[in-house]
TIFIMAR-602338 format. One line per 8 residues: number of its first residue (from 0); their letters; for each residue y, x, z of C-alpha. Coordinates in steps of 0.5 Angstrom, whole numbers, plus 500, padded with zeros to 3 digits. Layout:
<sites>
NUM> A> Y X Z | ... $
</sites>
This chain:
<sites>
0> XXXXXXXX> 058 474 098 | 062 478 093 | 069 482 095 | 074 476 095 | 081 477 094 | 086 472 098 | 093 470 098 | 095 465 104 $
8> XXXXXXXX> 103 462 103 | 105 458 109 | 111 457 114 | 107 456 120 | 106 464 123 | 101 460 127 | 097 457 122 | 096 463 118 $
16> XXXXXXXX> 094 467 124 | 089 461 125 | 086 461 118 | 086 468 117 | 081 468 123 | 077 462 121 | 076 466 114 | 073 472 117 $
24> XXXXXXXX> 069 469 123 | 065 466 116 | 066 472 111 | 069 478 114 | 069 482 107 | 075 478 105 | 081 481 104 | 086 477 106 $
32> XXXXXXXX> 094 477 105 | 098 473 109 | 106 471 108 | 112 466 110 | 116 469 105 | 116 466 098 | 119 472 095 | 114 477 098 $
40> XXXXXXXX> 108 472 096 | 111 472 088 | 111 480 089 | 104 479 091 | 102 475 086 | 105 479 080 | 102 485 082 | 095 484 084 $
48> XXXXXXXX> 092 481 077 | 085 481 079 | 087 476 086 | 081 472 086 | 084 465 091 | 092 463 093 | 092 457 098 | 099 455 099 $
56> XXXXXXXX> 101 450 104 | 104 443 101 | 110 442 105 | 115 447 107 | 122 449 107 | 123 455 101 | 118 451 096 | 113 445 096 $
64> XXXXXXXX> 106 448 095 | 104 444 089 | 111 448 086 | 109 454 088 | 102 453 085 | 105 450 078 | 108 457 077 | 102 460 080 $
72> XXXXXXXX> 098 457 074 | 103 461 069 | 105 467 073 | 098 469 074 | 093 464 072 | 087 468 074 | 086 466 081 | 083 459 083 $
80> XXXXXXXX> 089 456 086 | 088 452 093 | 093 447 096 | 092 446 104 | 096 439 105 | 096 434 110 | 097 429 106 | 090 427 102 $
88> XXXXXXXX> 092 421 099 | 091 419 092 | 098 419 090 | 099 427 092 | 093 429 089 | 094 425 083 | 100 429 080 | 101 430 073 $
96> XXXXXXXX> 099 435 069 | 094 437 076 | 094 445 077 | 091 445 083 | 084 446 083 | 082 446 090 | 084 441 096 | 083 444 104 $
104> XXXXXXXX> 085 438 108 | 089 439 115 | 086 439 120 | 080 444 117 | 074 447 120 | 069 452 119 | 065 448 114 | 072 446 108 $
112> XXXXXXXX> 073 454 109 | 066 456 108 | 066 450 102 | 072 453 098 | 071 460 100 | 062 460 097 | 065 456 090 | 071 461 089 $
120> XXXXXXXX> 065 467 089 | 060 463 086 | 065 463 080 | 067 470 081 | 060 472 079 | 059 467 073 | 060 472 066 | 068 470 064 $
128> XXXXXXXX> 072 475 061 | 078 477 065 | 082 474 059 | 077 468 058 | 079 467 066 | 086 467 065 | 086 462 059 | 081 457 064 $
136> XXXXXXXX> 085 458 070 | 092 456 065 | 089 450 063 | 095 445 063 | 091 440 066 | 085 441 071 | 082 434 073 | 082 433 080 $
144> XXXXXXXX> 076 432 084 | 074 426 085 | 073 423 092 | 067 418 091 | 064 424 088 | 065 429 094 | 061 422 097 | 056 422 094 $
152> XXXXXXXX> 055 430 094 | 056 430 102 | 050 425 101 | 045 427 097 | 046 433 101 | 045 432 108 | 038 433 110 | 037 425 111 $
160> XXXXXXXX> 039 420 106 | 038 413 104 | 038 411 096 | 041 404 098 | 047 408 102 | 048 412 094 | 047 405 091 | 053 403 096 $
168> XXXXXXXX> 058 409 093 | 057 408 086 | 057 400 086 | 066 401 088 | 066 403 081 | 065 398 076 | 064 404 069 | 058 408 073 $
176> XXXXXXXX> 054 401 075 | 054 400 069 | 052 406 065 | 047 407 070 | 044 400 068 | 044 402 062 | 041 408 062 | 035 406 067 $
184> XXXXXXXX> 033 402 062 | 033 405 057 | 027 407 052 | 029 413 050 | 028 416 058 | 021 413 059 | 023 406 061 | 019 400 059 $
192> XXXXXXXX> 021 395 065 | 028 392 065 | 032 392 072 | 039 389 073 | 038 392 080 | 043 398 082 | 038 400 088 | 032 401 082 $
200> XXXXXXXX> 036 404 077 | 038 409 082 | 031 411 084 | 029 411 077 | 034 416 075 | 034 420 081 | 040 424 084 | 040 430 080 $
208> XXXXXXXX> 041 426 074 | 045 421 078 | 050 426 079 | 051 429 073 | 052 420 069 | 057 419 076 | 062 427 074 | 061 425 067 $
216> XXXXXXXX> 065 419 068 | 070 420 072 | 072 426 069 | 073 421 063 | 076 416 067 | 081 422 071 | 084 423 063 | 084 415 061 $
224> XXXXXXXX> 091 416 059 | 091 420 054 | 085 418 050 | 084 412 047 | 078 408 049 | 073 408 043 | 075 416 043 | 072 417 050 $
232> XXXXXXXX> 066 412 049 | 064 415 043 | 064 422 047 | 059 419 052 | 054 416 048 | 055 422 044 | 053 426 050 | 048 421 053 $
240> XXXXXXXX> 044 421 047 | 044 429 047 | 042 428 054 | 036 423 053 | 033 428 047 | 034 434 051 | 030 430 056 | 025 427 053 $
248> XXXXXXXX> 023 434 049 | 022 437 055 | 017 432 057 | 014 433 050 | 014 440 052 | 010 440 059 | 017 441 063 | 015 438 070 $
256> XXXXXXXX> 021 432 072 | 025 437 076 | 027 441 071 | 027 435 066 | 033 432 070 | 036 439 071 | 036 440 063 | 038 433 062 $
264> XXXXXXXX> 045 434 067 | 046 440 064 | 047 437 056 | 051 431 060 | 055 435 063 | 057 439 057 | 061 434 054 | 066 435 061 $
272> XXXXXXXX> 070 440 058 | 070 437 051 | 073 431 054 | 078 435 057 | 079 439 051 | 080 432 048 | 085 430 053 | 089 436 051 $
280> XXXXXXXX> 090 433 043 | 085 440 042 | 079 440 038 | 073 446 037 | 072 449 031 | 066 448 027 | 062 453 029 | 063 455 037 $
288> XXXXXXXX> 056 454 038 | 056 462 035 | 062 464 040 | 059 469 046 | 061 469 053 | 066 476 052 | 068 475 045 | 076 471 049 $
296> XXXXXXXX> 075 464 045 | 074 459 051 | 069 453 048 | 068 446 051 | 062 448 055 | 066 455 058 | 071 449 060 | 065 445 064 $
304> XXXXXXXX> 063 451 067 | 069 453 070 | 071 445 073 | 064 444 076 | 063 450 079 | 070 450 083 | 067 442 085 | 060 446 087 $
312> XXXXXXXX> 055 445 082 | 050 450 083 | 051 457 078 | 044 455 075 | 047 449 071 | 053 453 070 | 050 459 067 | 046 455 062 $
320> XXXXXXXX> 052 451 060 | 056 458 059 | 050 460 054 | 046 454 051 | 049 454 045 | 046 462 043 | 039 463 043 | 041 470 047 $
328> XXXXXXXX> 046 467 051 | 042 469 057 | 039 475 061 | 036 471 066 | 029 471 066 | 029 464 071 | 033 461 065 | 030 463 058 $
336> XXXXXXXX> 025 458 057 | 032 452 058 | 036 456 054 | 032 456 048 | 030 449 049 | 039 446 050 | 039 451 044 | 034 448 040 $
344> XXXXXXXX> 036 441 040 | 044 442 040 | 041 445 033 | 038 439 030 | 043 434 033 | 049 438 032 | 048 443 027 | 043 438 022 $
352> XXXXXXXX> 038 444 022 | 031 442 019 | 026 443 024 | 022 447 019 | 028 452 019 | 029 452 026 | 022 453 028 | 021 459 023 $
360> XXXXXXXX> 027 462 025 | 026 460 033 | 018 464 031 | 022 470 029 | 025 471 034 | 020 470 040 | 021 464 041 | 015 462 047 $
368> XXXXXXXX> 010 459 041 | 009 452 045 | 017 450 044 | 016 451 037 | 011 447 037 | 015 441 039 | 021 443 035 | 015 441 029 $
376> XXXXXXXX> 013 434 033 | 018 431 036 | 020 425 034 | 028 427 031 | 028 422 027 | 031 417 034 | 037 421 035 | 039 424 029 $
384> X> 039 417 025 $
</sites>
């Protein structure tokens, strides 16, 4: 792990004692800062920019911890900001506009801290300029993580679940039953047979794909309020068509199930930060696919990003939503055959590239000869019409 810098407020001596030494039993480079006093944890805050996490206990005397990390988020809105609360029930955590990032639930153990703590740096090492960072972490309202997606996460993995068990999770909310449906019996990802049954549409669609559907929605559904319904239904089949392109491309290009499913919940998963841009009374400008990751404009897919890694998506889909929309967007050897694929379907589908234009200039850039093949013999026509 890379060198971690924290921040700990709470009234309790005890508590800060204890949870200092939990964080380094399990990452003894931390470096960590303990206060009971507000102004010194002001002090601290102002004058340690590059602070990487400020956990805040939730109730004491000075100032309540959701006060304390409000402020935080316009003094210095560069850390991830934790909140270590007893009371984890629906209507703390549901506080408008939400500037906590993370929940750490009394009592902790060893496993919440190790959770909070490998997210924190896992997003320290994704390529955000230090101003990119500071304009996420000010974002005015940062959905809060749902608790059936903690669920079902916890599930899948655990070293031994039952898709019955995953079915039973996401049946408790109506809107991603339906959509599962839906998209298992769809044509468009390969699926001729009819199901009305949750249990089959779970197997067809798979964990990984299953996720991505599940995060999307509720994160639609954390902004209900501030967008109208036609606008967040719009968004969600924009993404899923999007989504289902990308996946029946790779197929088309030999790319084996796993990676399909990966490459499918990474151009879902993209519409995330466009529907909290949305809920914002925010839209993109026309050419953000041009933008790069140093340049300080923090596109929809920058936003995606930056929630999913503070909820434990893994780094790879985040890398890939951070470049996809350039055709050198990535470095990554592992990742260049992914990215030049999001990015040659975003082209088509949103840019209303031809193929013929996008295939010279995909070959005139090296573009591996097999994807531009593709790009000449895919049918466009069923998602572009």
């Amino acid at each position: 792990m890379s060198s971690i810098t924290v921040v700990i407020l709470d009234d309790d001596a005890f508590l800060l004692k204890v949870l200092q030494r939990t964080i380094h039993r399990a990452y003894p480079e931390v470096d960590i800062m303990t206060t009971s006093d507000i102004d010194e944890f002001w002090q601290l805050l102002n004058t340690k920019q590059d602070l990487d996490l400020v956990l805040s206990d939730y109730l004491m005397p000075q100032m309540n911890g959701l006060d304390v990390l409000e402020q935080c988020s316009s003094q210095n809105p560069y850390p991830v900001r934790a909140l270590l609360t007893g009371d984890m029930t629906l209507s703390t955590m549901m506080r408008q506009p939400n500037v906590v990032h993370a929940y750490l639930a009394k009592p902790f153990n060893e496993a919440d801290i190790t959770a909070l703590f490998d997210n924190v740096a896992a997003l320290k090492s994704l390529p955000f300029a230090f101003n990119v960072r500071r304009q996420l972490g000010a974002m005015i309202s940062f959905p809060v993580y749902p608790l059936i997606l903690k669920e079902l996460r916890d599930l899948v993995q655990s070293d031994e679940f039952d898709l019955h068990d995953i079915s039973h999770v996401v049946s408790q909310e109506p809107i991603i039953t339906a959509k599962l449906l839906q998209l298992a019996n769809s044509a468009y990802l390969g699926f001729i047979r009819p199901t009305s049954s949750i249990d089959e549409a779970v197997s067809r669609l798979g964990t990984t794909i299953l996720m991505a559907i599940t995060t999307s929605l509720l994160v639609a559904k954390n902004f209900e309020s501030s967008i109208p319904v036609d606008v967040h239904e719009k968004q969600l089949n924009i993404a899923a068509n999007y989504a289902s392109c990308v996946k029946r491309f790779a197929k088309q290009a030999g790319f084996n199930l796993h990676d399909q499913e990966l490459l499918f919940s990474v151009a879902l998963l993209s519409f995330v930060g466009k529907i909290i841009l949305l809920s914002q009374g925010e839209s993109e400008p026309p050419d953000e696919h041009a933008q790069t990751i140093n340049n300080g404009y923090v596109s929809a897919n920058f936003i995606s990003a930056y929630v999913l890694k503070l909820w434990g998506y893994d780094t790879k889909i985040c890398n890939l939503l951070m470049s996809c929309h350039d055709l050198a967007g990535t470095d990554d050897n592992e990742l260049t055959l992914f990215n030049h694929m999001l990015y040659i379907v975003w082209q088509i589908i949103f840019d209303e590239q031809t193929p013929m234009q996008l295939r010279a200039y995909c070959d005139s850039k090296g573009v591996d000869p097999l994807l531009c093949h593709v790009i000449s013999e895919f049918d466009w026509q069923s998602y572009t019409s």
